[in-house]
C-alpha positions in Angstrom: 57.8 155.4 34.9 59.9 152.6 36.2 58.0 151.0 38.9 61.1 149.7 40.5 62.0 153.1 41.8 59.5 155.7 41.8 59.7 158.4 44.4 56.8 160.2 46.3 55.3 162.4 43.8 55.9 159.3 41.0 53.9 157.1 43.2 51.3 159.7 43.9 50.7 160.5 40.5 50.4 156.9 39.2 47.6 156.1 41.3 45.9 160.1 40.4 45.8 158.5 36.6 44.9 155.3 37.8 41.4 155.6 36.8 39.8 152.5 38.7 41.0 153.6 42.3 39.5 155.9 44.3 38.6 156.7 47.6 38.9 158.3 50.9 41.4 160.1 53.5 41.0 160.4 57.2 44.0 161.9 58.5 43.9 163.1 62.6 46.8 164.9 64.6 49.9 165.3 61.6 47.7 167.5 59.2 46.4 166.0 56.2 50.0 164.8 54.8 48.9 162.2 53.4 46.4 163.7 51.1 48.4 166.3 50.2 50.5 164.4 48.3 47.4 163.6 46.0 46.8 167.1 45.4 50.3 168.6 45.1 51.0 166.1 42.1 48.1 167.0 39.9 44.9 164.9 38.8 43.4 164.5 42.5 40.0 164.0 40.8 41.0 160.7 39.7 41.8 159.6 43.5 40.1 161.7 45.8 36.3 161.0 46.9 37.2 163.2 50.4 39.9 164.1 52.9 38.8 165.1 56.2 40.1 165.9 59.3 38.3 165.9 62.2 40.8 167.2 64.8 38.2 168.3 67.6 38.1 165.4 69.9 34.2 166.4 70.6 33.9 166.1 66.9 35.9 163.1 66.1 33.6 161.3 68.7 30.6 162.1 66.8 31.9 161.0 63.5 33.7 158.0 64.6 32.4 156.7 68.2 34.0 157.9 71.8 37.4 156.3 72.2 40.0 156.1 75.4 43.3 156.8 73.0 42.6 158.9 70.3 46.0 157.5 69.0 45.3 154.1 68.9 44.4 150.6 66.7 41.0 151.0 67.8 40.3 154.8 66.9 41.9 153.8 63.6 40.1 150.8 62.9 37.0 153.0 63.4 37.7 155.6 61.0 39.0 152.9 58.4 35.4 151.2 59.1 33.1 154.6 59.1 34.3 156.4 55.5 34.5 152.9 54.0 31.3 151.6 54.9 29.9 155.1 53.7 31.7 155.6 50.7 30.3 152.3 49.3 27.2 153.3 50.4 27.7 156.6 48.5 29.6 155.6 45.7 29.5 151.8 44.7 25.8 151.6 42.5 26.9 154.3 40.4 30.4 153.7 40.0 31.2 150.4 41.8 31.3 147.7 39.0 34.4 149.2 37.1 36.2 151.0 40.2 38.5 149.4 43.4 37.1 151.8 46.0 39.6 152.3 49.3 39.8 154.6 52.4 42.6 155.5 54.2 43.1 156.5 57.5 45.9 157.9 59.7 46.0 159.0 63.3 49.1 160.1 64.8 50.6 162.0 67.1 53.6 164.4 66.6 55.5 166.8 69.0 54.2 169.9 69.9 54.3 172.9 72.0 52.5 170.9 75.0 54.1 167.6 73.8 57.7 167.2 73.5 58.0 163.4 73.0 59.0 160.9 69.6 55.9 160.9 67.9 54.3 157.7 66.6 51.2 156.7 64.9 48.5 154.3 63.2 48.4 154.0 59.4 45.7 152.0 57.8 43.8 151.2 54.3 40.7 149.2 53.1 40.8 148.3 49.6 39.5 146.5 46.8 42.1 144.5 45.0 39.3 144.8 42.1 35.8 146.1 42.0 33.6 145.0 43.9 35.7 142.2 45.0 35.0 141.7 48.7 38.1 144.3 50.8 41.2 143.6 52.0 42.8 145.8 55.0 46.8 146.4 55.7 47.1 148.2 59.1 50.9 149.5 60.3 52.2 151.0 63.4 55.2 154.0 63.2 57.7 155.2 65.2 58.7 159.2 64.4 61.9 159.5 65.0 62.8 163.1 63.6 63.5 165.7 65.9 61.4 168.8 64.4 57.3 168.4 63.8 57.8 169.6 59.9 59.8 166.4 59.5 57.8 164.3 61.5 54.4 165.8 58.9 56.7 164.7 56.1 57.9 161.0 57.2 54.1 160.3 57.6 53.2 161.8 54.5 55.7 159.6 52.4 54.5 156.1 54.8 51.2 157.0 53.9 51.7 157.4 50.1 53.9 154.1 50.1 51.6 152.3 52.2 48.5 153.4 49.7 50.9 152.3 46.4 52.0 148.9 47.7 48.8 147.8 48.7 47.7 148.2 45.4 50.5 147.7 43.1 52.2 145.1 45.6 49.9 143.3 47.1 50.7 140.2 45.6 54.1 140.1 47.1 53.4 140.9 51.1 57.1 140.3 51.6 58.2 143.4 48.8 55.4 145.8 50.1 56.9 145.8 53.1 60.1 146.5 51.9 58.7 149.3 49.8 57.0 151.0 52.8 60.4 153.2 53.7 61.1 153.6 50.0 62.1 158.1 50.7 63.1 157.2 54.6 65.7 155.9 56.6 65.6 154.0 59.9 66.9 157.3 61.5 63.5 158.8 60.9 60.9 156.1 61.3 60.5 152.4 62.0 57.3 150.4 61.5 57.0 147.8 64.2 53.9 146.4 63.3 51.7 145.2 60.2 48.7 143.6 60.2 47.2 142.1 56.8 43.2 140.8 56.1 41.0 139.8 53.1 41.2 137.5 50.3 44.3 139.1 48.5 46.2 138.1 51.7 44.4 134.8 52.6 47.6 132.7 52.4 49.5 135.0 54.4 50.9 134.5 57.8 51.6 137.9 60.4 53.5 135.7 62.2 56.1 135.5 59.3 55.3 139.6 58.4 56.1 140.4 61.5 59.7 138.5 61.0 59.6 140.2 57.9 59.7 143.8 59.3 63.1 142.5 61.6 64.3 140.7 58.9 64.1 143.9 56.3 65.1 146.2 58.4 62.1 148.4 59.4 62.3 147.8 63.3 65.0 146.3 65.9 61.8 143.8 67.6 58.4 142.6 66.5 55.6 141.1 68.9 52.9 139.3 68.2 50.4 137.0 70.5 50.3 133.5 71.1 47.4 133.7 68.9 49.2 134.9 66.2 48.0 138.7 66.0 50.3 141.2 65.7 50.7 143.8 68.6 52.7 146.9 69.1 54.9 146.6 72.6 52.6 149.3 74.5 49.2 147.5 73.7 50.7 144.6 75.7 53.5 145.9 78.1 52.5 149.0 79.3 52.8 150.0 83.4 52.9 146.2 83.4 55.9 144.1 84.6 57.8 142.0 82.3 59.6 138.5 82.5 61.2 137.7 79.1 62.9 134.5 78.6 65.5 134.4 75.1 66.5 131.3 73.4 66.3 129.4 69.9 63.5 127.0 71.3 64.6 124.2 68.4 62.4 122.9 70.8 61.5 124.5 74.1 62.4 121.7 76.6 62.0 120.6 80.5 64.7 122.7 81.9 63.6 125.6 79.8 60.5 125.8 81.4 61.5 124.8 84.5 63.8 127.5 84.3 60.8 130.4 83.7 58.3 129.0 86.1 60.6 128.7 88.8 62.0 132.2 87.5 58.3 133.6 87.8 57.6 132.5 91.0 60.6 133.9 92.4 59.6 137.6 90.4 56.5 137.3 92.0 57.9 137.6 95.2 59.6 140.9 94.4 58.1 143.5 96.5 57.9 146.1 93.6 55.9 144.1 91.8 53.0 144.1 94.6 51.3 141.0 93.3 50.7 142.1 90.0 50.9 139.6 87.5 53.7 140.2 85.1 53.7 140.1 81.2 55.7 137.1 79.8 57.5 136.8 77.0 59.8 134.3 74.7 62.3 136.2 72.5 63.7 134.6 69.8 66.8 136.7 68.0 67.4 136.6 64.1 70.7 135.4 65.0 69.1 132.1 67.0 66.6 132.0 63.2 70.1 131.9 61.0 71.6 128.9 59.4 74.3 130.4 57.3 73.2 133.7 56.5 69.7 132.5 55.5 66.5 132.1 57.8 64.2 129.4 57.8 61.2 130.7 57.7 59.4 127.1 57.8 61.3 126.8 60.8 60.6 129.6 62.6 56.8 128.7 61.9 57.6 125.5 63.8 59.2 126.9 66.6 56.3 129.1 66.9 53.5 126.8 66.5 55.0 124.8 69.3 55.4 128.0 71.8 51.7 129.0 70.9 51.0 125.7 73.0 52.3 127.6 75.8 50.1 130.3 75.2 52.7 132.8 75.7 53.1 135.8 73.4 56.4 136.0 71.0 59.1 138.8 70.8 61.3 138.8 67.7 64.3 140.5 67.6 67.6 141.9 66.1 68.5 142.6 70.0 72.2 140.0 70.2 73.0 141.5 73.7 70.9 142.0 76.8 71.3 145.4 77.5 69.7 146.2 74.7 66.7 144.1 75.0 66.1 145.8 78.4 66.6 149.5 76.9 63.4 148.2 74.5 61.4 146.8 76.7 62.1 149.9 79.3 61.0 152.2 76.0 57.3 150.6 76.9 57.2 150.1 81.0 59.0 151.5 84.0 57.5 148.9 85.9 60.3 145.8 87.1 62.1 143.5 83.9 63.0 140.3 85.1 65.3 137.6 82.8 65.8 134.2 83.6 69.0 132.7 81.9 71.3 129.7 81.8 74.6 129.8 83.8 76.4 129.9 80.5 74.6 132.7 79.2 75.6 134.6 82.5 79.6 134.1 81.3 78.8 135.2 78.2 77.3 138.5 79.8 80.4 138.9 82.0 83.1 138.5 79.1 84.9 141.3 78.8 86.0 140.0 74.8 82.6 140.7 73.7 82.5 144.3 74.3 85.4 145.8 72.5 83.2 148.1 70.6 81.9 150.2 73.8 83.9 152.6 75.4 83.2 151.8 78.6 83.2 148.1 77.6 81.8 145.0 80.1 81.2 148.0 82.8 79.4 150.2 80.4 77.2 147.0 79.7 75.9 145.8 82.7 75.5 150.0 83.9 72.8 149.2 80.6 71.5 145.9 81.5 71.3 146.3 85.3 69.7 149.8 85.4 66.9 150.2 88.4 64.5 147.7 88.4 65.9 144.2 86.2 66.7 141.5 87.8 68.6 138.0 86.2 67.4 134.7 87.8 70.0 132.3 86.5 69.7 128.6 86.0 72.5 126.3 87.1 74.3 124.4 85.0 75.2 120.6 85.0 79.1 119.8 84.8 79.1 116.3 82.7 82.3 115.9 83.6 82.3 116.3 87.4 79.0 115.3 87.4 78.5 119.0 90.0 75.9 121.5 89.6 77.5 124.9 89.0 75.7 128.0 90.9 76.1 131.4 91.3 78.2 130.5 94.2 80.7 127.8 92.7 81.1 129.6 89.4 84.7 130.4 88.5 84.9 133.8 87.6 87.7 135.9 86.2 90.4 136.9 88.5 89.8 140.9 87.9 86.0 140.1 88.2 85.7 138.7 91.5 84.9 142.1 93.1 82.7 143.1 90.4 80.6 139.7 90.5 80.4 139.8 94.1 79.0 143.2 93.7 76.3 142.0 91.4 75.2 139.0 94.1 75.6 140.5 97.2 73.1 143.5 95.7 70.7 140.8 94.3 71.2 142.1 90.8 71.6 138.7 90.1 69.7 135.7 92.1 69.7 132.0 91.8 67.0 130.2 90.2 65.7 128.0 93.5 63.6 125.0 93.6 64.9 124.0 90.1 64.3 119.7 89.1 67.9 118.6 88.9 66.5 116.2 86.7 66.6 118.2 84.1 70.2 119.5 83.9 70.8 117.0 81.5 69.1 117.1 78.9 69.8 119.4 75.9 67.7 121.0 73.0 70.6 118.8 71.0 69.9 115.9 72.5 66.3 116.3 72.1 66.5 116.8 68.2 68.6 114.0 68.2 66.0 111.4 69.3 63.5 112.7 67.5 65.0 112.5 64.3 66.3 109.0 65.4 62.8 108.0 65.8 63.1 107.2 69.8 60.2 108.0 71.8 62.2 108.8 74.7 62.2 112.8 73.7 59.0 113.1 74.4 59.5 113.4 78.3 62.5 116.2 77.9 59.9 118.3 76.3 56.5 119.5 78.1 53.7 117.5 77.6 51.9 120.0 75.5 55.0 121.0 73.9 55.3 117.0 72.9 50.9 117.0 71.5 52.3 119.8 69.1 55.3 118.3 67.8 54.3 115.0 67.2 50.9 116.5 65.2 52.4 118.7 63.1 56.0 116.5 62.6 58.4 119.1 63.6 61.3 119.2 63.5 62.2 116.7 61.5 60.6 114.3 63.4 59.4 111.0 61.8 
């Protein structure tokens, strides 16, 4: 069989003959889908130790430890653990020095007749590249996108089987397993926002860059991941919570840009509907902002991250080149308030009726998008070099057969000034910036923030010398 394009059943049945794997499959709330892939092909006894499914919550708990969310990282990461742990315990002094042992786990959740909603759900396996060669562990997160339950049972039973293949017979490649994971889907069915990969056969690999990986390839339109570097899906981070989410290319972040959030967050904080709750924030970077040509750096984007992890501030990446769709994913995970601080310039952009030729309703049908109930933009002035005059919400020029229009957005504080900024800092540009630092003169390090700087100047970013 030709590796390159096996389908479900191929794939299934490779790993059935494959007599050196075998393990187990833990499959709550789709049916065992997964699994039955195994057995439909023929030669399960090569693969299967157990399937179980332990759909009583009463009964799940006593297997597998109480648990808030049934459909969660942490219920799988508990399943994963148990029938691993046990199957080695079971299985590795009889069998263990000439077989890769694994266990598989799913939890997910589907519609129903009490639950009408797009499914989604956790997909795990622990594995042995070889036997008895200490376990590695890929963990992903899906979307369901399918409208009926039958074809939600199926999309999770082809993940599952691709997911079980590739980390076998791909693990050496991170970058092609994840490409292989929607090998029998489309993006109209599923997306996988989030992967997560451990042990030794994965010791040289970043999530930051997997996580790219999945925008990059395809799988989902945004990927998050913390300061820290873990991967996270949008819920585990933004749910009920409010949410100030700052885009740029951050090649570096500099003085104004920061200036331009804090003084951004402290106006959000005022907002009444947030109540004093501290909001979630974010820094978005867009493939688009990644690009140089058609290619992406991924060295680069490293950089640009390392120096944003300074900030400890977690990192959104994303396919996502106009607002309003930015704010229809991050509505997806909170109807709490969305707040977006932005340059002056970025503001025209929004209002420039050229760039929205594709939409029916065009520049209206936009902002109706962007400035739904609940977002606010907190824009930074802009510095006129020429003039030498800061540029507000107040002195912008706007289009003749816009005036109304903008006034409306103002006047309804849909969009607010960014107060108490440091004029100071109006002039200087991330251009600039690189500028000096490649030319070697010191004076870039007080356009950046001090931290920012430490980070820079350790690791020689940017080109620095």
């Amino acid at each position: 069989m030709n590796e390159e394009r096996l389908n479900t059943d191929q794939k299934a049945l490779q790993i059935n003959l494959d007599r050196a794997k075998y393990g187990t499959f833990a499959e709550i709330g789709a049916g065992q889908e997964v699994a039955r892939w195994f057995f439909r092909v023929g030669g399960a006894a090569g693969t299967v130790a157990k399937t179980i499914s332990a759909y009583d919550m009463t009964v799940s708990d006593a297997i597998y430890g109480s648990a808030d969310r049934y459909v969660s990282r942490q219920r799988l990461q508990a399943m994963i653990n148990y029938e691993y742990d046990l199957l080695i315990q079971r299985l590795d002094q009889p069998r263990g020095d000439k077989t890769a042992f694994f266990s598989f786990a799913n939890t997910v959740a589907t519609r129903s007749f009490t639950r009408n909603e797009e499914g989604h759900g956790w997909l795990g396996i622990r594995f042995q590249a070889q036997p008895r060669q200490r376990p590695c562990e890929i963990i992903i997160h899906v979307r369901l996108l399918d409208a009926e339950t039958v074809r939600e049972q199926e999309a999770i039973g082809i993940v599952g089987v691709n997911l079980i293949h590739a980390a076998y017979y791909r693990h050496t490649s991170p970058v092609n397993l994840i490409g292989s994971l929607m090998e029998g889907l489309t993006r109209q069915r599923i997306e996988v926002d989030m992967i997560r990969f451990s042990g030794p056969a994965f010791a040289g690999v970043d999530n930051r860059l997997m996580a790219l990986q999945l925008v990059e390839q395809g799988l989902t339109d945004a990927a998050m991941f913390t300061a820290e570097g873990e991967s996270v899906i949008p819920s585990e981070m933004l749910y009920k919570k409010p949410v100030l989410v700052e885009r740029g290319g951050f090649r570096p972040l500099t003085n104004p840009m920061l200036d331009m959030l804090d003084r951004a967050h402290d106006q959000f904080m005022q907002e009444k509907a947030l109540a004093g709750e501290t909001p979630v924030t974010l820094m978005e970077m867009t493939l688009r902002q990644l690009q140089v040509g058609d290619v992406i750096d991924h060295g680069d984007f490293l950089d640009r991250v390392d120096m944003l992890g300074a900030l400890k501030k977690p990192v959104l990446i994303s396919n996502f080149r106009r607002y309003h769709r930015l704010v229809h994913y991050l509505s997806r995970h909170t109807q709490k308030m969305i707040g977006l601080p932005l340059g002056l310039a970025r503001l025209r952009d929004i209002l420039d009726e050229k760039f929205y030729t594709d939409l029916d309703g065009g520049l209206l049908e936009s902002l109706g998008q962007l400035l739904r109930s609940g977002v606010k933009l907190y824009v930074y002035p802009w510095l006129n070099r020429e003039t030498g005059k800061i540029v507000t919400l107040d002195t912008m020029e706007v289009a003749p057969n816009l005036r109304h229009l903008y006034a409306h957005l103002v006047e309804n504080h849909f969009i607010e000034d960014i107060r108490n900024f440091n004029a100071e800092y109006l002039a200087i540009t991330t251009t600039g910036v690189i500028e000096k630092l490649q030319a070697g003169d010191a004076i870039w390090e007080s356009q950046v923030p001090g931290s920012v700087a430490e980070v820079i100047k350790a690791k020689k970013l940017f080109g620095g010398r």
